[in-house]
N, C-alpha and C positions, 0 to 999 in steps of 0.2 A: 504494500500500500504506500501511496507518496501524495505528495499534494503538487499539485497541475493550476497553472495554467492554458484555458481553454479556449481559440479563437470559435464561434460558428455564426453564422447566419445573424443572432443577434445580441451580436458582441462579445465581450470578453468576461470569463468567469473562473473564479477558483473554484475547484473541485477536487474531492477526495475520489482518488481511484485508484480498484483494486486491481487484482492479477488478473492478464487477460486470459479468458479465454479462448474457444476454438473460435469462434468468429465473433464476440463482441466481448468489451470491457465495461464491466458496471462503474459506475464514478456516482455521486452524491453532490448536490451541488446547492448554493440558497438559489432559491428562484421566488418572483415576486408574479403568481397568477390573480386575476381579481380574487378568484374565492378559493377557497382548501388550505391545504397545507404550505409552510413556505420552505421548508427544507427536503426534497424528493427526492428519488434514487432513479438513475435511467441508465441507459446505457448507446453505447456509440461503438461500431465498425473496429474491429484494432490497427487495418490501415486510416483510417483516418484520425486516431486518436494518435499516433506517431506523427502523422504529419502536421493536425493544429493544434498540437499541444506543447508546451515547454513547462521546465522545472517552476517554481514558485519560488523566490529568492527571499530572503529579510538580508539587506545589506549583499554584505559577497557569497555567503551562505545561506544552504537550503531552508528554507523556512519546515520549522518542527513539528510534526505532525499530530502529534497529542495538542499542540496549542491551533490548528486549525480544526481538529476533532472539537476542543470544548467549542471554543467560537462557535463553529453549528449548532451542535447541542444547544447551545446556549439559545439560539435566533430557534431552534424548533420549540424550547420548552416557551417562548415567548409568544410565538406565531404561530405555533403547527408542525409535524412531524408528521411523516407515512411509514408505519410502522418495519416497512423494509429497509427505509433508509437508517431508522433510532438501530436497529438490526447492527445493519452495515457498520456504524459509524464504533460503535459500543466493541464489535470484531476487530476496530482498527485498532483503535486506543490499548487494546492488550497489547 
């Protein structure tokens, strides 16, 4: 699991994403839709998650993934969770 920067369609987003598998990689992202949850789990192609993705930096180093795990958490216990994402995010932090 690592933390991603995400280019798609519309715009740019931090995401936690796991190990890919045979043809897509689940990732976890905040998302702001009018109504539901704000913290969701999706998934995206493994070629194209190599090609619009890059590392997530604090300064010159990788930004640390237990502190982008709580941040989520955080905005879901606030906003909304889908409980595959609370799943996902709870599997990374170990």
């Amino acid at each position: 699991m690592r933390a991603l920067m995400v280019r798609k369609d519309e715009g740019v987003f931090c995401a936690i994403v796991g190990n890919p598998g045979r043809v897509f990689t689940q990732y976890v992202r905040i998302d702001s839709p009018g109504k539901g949850p704000f913290v969701t789990q999706k998934k995206m192609a493994n070629g194209d998650m190599d090609l619009y993705s890059k590392p997530m930096l604090r300064g010159i180093d990788p930004y640390p993934l237990k502190r982008a795990v709580n941040h989520m958490l955080r905005i879901g216990r606030k906003n909304g969770i889908t409980k595959a994402a609370k799943q996902f995010l709870i599997e990374a932090k170990k």
